[in-house]
C-alpha positions as CSV (number, residue, x, y, z in Angstrom):
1,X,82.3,82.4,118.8
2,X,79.8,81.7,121.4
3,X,78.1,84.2,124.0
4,X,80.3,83.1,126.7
5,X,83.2,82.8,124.7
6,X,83.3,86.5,123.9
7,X,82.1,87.4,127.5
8,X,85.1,85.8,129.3
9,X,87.5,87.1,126.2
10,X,85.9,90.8,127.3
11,X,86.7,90.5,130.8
12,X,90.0,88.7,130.7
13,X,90.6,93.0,128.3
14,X,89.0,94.7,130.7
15,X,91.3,92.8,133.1
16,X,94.6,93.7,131.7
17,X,93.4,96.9,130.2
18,X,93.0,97.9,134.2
19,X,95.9,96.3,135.2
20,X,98.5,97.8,132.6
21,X,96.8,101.5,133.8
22,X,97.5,101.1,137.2
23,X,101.2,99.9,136.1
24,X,102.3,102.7,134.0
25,X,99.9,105.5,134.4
26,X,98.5,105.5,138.2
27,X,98.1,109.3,138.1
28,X,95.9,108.5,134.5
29,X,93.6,106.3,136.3
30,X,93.0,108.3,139.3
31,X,91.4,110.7,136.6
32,X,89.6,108.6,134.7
33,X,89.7,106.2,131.1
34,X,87.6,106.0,128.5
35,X,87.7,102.2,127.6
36,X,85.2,101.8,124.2
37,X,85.3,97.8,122.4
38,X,84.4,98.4,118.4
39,X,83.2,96.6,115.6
40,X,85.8,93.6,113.8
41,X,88.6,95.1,112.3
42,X,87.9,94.0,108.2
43,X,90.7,91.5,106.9
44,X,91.2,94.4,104.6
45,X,92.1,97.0,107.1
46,X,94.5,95.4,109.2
47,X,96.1,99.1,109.8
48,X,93.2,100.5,111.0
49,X,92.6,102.7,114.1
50,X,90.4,101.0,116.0
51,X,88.7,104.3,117.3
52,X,87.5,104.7,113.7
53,X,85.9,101.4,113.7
54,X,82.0,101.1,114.8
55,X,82.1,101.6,118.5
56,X,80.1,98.4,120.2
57,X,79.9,99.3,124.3
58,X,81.9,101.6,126.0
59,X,83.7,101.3,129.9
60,X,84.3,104.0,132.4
61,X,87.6,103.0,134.7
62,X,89.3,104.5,137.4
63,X,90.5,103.2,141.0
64,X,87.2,102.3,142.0
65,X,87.3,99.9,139.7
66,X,84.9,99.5,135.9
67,X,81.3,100.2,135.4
68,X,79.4,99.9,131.8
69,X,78.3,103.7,130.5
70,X,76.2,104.1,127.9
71,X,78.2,104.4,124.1
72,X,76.5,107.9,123.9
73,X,78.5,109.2,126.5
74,X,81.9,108.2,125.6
75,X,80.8,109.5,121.7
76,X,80.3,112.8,123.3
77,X,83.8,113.0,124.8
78,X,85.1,112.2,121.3
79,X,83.3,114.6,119.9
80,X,84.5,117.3,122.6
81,X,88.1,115.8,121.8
82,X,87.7,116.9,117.7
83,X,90.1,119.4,116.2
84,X,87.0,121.8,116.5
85,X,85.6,120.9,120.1
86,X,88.8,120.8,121.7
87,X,89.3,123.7,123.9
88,X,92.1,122.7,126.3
89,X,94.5,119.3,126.5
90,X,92.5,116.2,127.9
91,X,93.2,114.3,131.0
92,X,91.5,111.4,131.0
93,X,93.1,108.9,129.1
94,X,91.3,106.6,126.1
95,X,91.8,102.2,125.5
96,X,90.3,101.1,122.6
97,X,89.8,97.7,121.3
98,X,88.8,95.4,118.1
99,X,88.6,92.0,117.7
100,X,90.9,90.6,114.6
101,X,89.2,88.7,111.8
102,X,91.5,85.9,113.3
103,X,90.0,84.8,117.1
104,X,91.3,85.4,119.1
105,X,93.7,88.7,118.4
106,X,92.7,92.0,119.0
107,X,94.1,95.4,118.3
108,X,94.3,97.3,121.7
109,X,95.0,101.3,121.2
110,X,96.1,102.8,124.6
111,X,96.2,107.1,124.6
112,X,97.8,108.4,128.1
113,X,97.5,112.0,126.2
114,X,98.0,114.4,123.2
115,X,101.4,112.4,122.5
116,X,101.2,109.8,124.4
117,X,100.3,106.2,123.3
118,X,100.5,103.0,122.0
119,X,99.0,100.1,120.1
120,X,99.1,96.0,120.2
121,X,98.3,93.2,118.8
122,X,97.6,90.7,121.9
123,X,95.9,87.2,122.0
124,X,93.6,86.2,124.5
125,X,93.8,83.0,126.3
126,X,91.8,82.2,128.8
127,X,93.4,82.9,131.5
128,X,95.7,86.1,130.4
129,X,96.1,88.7,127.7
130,X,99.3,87.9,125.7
131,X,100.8,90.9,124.4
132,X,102.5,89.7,120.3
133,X,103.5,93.0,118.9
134,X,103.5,96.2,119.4
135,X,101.6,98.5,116.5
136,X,102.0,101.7,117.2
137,X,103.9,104.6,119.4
138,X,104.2,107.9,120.1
């Protein structure tokens, strides 16, 4: 996949990632999301969570819109968010992403909260986000 290629796939993400906040979690958004793009998922691994995958570049959003952040920071809300770091529930809500060995489908994990979430399988186009299946709930 060329440089542009995966630049325009990226932003057409970003695009719907910020779009499907403001839809069904406005309050989320006013808050603050996490929004972290990882490593492949392997073709053996296909059930993978993609927060446990390499983490590539990481994404503050909120109503303001998206700015870049540096991958240490959102590491360090992880690590605040582990069974031992966590002193109180989180607000600010987490979209992950991983590009499928097949281009171009990704895994997209979405966490509003403690038990709230979802995962998809989408393809990108390149024009719009195509949401195929839907992986995960809670």
């Amino acid at each position: 996949m060329s440089e542009d290629s995966a630049q325009s796939e990226q932003s057409c993400l970003l695009e719907f990632l910020q779009d499907e906040w403001r839809r069904r979690s406005p309050v989320q958004l006013r808050r603050g999301v996490w929004i972290s793009q990882h490593e492949a998922v392997a073709a053996d691994a296909l059930e993978v969570s993609v927060l446990s995958l390499p983490l590539r570049r990481a994404w503050w959003m909120d109503w303001d819109g998206i700015e870049p952040r540096q991958a240490l920071s959102f590491k360090r809300f992880c690590d605040y968010l582990s069974p031992r770091g966590a002193q109180a529930p989180y607000e600010i809500g987490m979209s992950n992403f991983a590009a499928f060995p097949q281009a171009p489908f990704y895994c997209i994990d979405n966490t509003r909260g403690p038990l709230d979430g979802g995962g998809w399988r989408v393809r990108v186009t390149s024009s719009a986000v195509e949401v195929l299946e839907r992986r995960w709930m809670s």
